[in-house]
RODO-2510 file (C-alpha; in nm, 4 decimals, decimal comma):
residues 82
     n   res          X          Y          Z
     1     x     6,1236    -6,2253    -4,1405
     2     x     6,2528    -6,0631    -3,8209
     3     x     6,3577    -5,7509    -4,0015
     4     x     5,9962    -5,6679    -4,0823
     5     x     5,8416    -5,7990    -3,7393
     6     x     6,0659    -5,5496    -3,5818
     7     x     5,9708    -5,2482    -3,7999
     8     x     5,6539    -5,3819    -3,7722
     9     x     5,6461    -5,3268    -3,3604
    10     x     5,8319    -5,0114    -3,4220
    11     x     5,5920    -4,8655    -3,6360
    12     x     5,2998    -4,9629    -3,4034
    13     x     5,5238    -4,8515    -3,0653
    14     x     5,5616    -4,5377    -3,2664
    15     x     5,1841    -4,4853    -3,3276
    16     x     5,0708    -4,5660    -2,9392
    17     x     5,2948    -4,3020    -2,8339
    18     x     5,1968    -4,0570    -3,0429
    19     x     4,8336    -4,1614    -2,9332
    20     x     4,9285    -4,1224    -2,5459
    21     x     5,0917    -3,7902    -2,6260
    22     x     4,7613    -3,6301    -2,7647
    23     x     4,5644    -3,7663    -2,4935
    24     x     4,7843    -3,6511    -2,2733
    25     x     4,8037    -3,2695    -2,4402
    26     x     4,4442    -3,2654    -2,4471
    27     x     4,3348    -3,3864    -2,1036
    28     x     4,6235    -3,1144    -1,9698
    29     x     4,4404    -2,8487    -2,1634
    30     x     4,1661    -2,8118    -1,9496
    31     x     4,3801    -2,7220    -1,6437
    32     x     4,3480    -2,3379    -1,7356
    33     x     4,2393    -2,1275    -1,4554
    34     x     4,5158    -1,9949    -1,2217
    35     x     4,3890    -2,2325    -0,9288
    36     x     4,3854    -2,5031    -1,1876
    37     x     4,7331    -2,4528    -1,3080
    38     x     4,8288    -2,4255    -0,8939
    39     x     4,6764    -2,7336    -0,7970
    40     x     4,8386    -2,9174    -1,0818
    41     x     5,1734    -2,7636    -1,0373
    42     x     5,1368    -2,8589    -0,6752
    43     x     5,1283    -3,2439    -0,8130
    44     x     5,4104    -3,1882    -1,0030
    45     x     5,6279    -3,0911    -0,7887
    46     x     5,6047    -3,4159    -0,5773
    47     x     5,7626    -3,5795    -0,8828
    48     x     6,1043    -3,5301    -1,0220
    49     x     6,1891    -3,2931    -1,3405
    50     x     6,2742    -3,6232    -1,5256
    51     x     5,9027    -3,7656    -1,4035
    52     x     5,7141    -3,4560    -1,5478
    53     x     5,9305    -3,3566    -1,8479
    54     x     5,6767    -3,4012    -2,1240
    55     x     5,3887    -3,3066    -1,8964
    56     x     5,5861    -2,9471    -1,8658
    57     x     5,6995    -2,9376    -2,1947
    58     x     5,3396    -3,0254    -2,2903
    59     x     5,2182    -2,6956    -2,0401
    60     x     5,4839    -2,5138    -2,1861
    61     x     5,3886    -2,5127    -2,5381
    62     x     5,0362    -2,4458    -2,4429
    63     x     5,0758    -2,1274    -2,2681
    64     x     5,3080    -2,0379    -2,5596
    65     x     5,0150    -2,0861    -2,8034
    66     x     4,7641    -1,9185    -2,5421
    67     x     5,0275    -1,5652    -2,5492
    68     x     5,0347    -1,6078    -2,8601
    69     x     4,6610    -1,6216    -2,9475
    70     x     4,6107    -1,3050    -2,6892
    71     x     4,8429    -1,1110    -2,8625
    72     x     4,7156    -1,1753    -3,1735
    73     x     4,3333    -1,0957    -3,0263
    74     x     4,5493    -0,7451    -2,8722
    75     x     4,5801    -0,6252    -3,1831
    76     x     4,2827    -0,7125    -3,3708
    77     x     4,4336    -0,9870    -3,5466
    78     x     4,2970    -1,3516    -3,5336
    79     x     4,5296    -1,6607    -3,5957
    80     x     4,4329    -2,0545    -3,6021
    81     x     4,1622    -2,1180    -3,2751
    82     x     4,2804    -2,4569    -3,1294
***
């Protein structure tokens, strides 16, 4: 049944990607010094914006969650520790 092979290879598509995407968001986590961040965005920028889309969105989100998590430790509050 074609139908099913092809949800089949979807499915499992699906799944690699998602797999690729966490590796990818955690080996990009450790880049968090300032010099870290430089050197890295130095790389980047030898690539086009279509090139390093989900690496910045990827960056993006995790200095969101970093503010956020400083903020929170500002005011004496504590939220989830990633």
């Amino acid at each position: 049944m074609p139908f099913i092979r092809e949800i089949r290879t979807t499915i499992s598509n699906r799944i690699a990607e998602r797999r690729a995407h966490r590796q990818l968001t955690s080996e990009l986590a450790a880049f968090r010094t300032a010099a870290e961040r430089t050197e890295l965005d130095l790389v980047l920028g030898r690539h086009t914006a279509e090139e390093t889309r989900e690496i910045e969105a990827i960056l993006n989100q995790q200095d969101a969650e970093r503010r956020y998590q400083h903020a929170l430790q500002s005011v004496g509050l504590s939220g989830p520790q990633h």
